[in-house]
Structure formats: structure tokens, C-alpha cells
C-alpha positions, 0 to 999 in steps of 0.5 A, a space after each residue: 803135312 799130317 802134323 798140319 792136318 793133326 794141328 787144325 783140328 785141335 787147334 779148332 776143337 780147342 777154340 770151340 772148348 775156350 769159347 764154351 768155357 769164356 760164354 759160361 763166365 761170362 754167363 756168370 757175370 751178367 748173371 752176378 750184375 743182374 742178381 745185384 740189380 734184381 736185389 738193388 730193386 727189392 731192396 728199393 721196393 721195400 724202403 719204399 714201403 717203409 717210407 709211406 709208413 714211418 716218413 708220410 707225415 714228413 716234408 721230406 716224404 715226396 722228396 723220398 718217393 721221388 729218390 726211391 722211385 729213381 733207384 728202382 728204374 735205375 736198378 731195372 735199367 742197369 739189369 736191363 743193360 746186363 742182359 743186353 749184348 750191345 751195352 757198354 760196360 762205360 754206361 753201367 759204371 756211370 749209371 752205378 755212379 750215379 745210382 751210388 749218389 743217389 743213395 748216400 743222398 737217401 740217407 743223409 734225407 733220412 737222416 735230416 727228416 729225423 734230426 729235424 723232427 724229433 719228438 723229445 728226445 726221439 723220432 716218433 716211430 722205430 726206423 732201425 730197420 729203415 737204416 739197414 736197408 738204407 746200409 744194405 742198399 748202398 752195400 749192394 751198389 757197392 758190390 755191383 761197382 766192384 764187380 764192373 770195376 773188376 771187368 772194367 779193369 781186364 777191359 782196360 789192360 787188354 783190349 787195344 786196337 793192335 793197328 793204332 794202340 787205341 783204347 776202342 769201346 766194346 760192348 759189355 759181351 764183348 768185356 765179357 768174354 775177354 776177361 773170362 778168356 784171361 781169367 781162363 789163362 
């Protein structure tokens, strides 16, 4: 009787330890997804910016806008469902796939205003800069997907309904937590 009595209490001190332990990884995780987010939306602040500047004279221009528009409300959504408990992990993937398109599609625009409207042998204005925000853009919506990817994957392998074997939909908490308690074994 005094082991049982020895056990639970270790057993419970233990849980609250893992639990501590799963809610500052996660901590970390919503706080990588909305860092990438947070700089996705500056990144798209900016090229916004340089648009209006070296592209306003273009047709492409509003097409531009209108993208670079999208990509702000997207990278706010996505920081928006990163803090939320409730959110599927599914719906930041598809958004990020989504996000990702969008970009890629960005540059080929870019890309396509200048092939078409080079002045000699050179495009009017000096757009380096535009390009390596157009590269860092899509090189921060691809770490954003590896990250979900990495959480998506734990979800996956370890998350089953143990009465029917089915794969169930959890939350982006709920993902979380289960993939910092494996990272912690």
C-alpha cells in the first residue's frame, strides 16, 4: 500500500512536469509559425511598396497589387490561426499551399512585366532588390511549410483513435503538444 501511495504522487508530479515541459514546446512552435507569419507580412509590405514605385507605370501593376494584397491577408490569417487553440493544422498546410502559389506566380508576373517591357536592352528601373524580396518571400513560406510539414508529420504517425484506428482531425494545440511530448521522449 505505501509504494501505491509513493507512486501516484510521482506519477501526477511527473505529468504536471511533462505537461509544463509539452506547453513551452508548443509555446515555440506557435511562436516559429507566427514569427514567419509576422515577417511573411513585412516582407509583403515592403514589395508592395516597391511595386507602386518601379511597376505603376506597368499593365501588370494592379494584377501586382491585388496578389501582393492577397499575400498580406493570407500571412495575417495563418499568424491569426497559429494563435488559435481550436485551428486545424490541415488548414494552415492548404493555406500555406496556397500562399506558396501565389508567390511563385508573383514572380513569374514580375518576371513577364519586364521581358515585355524592356527599354533597350534594359528594364527602366533598377528591380535587384525587388527579385530578393520576391526569393526571400517564397524562402519564408517555404520554411513556414517545412515547419507545419515537421508537425504535420508527428501528427500523423501518432495520433489514431485507439477504439477504430482512424486517423481523427485535431487541433493545431492539440498537434502541439503531441509532437513536443515525443520530442520529449
Amino acid at each position: 500500500m505505501r509504494l501505491k501511495c509513493t507512486l501516484i504522487p510521482a506519477a501526477i508530479a511527473t505529468a504536471i512536469a511533462l505537461t509544463l515541459t509539452s506547453t513551452n514546446a508548443s509555446a515555440a512552435y506557435c511562436s516559429g509559425f507566427s514569427s514567419y507569419a509576422h515577417r511573411i507580412n513585412a516582407i509583403a509590405q515592403e514589395l508592395s511598396h516597391e511595386f507602386s514605385i518601379h511597376y505603376r507605370h506597368l499593365d501588370a501593376y494592379r494584377h501586382l497589387r491585388s496578389d501582393i494584397s492577397q499575400v498580406i491577408n493570407e500571412a495575417s490569417h495563418i499568424d491569426r490561426l497559429s494563435h488559435n487553440s481550436h485551428a486545424s493544422l490541415r488548414h494552415i498546410i492548404t493555406d500555406l499551399k496556397d500562399l506558396d502559389r501565389l508567390a511563385h506566380h508573383m514572380h513569374e508576373v514580375v518576371d513577364n512585366a519586364e521581358s515585355s517591357h524592356y527599354h533597350g536592352n534594359r528594364f527602366r528601373s533598377d528591380t535587384r532588390h525587388v527579385h530578393r524580396l520576391l526569393t526571400s518571400l517564397n524562402s519564408s513560406i517555404h520554411s513556414m511549410q517545412r515547419l507545419s510539414e515537421q508537425l504535420n508529420h508527428y501528427e500523423n504517425r501518432y495520433h489514431f483513435d485507439n477504439r477504430s484506428q482512424h486517423r481523427q482531425h485535431s487541433s493545431f494545440a492539440g498537434s502541439l503538444l503531441r509532437f513536443a511530448f515525443r520530442a520529449h521522449h
